[in-house]
Structure formats: structure tokens, C-alpha cells
C-alpha positions in Angstrom: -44.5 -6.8 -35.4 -41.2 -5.1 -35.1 -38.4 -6.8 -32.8 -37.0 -4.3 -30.1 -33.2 -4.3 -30.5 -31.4 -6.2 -27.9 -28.2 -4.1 -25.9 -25.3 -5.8 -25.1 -24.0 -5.5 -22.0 -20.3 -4.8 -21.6 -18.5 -7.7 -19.7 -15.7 -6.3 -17.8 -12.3 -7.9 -18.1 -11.3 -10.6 -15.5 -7.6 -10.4 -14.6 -6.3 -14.0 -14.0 -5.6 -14.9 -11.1 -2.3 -15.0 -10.4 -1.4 -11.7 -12.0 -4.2 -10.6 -9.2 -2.1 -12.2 -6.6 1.2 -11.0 -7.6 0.1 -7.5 -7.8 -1.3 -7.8 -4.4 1.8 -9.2 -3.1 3.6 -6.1 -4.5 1.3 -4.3 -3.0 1.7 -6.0 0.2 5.6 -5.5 0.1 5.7 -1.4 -0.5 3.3 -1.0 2.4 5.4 -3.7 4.7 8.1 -1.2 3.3 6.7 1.8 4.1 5.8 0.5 7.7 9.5 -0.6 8.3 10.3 2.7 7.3 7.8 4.4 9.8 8.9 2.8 12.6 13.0 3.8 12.2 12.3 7.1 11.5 9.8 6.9 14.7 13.1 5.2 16.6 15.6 7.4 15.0 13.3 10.4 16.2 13.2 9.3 19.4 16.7 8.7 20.1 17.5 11.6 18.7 15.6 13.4 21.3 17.1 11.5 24.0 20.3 12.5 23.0 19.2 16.0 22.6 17.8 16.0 26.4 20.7 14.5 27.8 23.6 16.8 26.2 21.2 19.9 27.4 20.9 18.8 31.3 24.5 18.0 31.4 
């Protein structure tokens, strides 16, 4: 009798935990960044076209 041959499965590769959390925590910062950044242009824009409105009716 002739023995199949057995496959190995590939085991992916667990990142430790805390290199998990710090790259989710740099993640977490450059979107918090982005959003900040977002909402002053969105301000800046705004004021800018209340400025523009005003100078024009005057």
C-alpha cells in the first residue's frame, strides 16, 4: 500500500501585538490629521467667501 503524500499548509505570519497596535495608532493619527486638515480648509473656504461677498456688496 502506498502512503498518499501529506501537504503542508502554509501558516501565515502573526504580527505581535503591539507592533499591530502601534501601526494602528499611526494609522489613527494621519487620518485624525487629515480630518483636522479637512475641516480648516472647509473654514478657511468659507471665510474666504464671506469676505469675498462682503467686499462685493459694499
Amino acid at each position: 500500500m502506498r502512503i498518499g503524500r501529506v501537504h503542508q499548509r502554509v501558516v501565515p505570519k502573526v504580527r505581535p501585538a503591539a507592533s499591530a497596535a502601534a501601526r494602528y495608532d499611526f494609522l489613527r493619527a494621519h487620518h485624525d490629521g487629515a480630518a483636522t486638515l479637512a475641516v480648516l480648509a472647509t473654514s478657511s473656504g468659507i471665510a474666504i467667501l464671506i469676505l469675498a461677498t462682503r467686499l462685493l456688496t459694499a
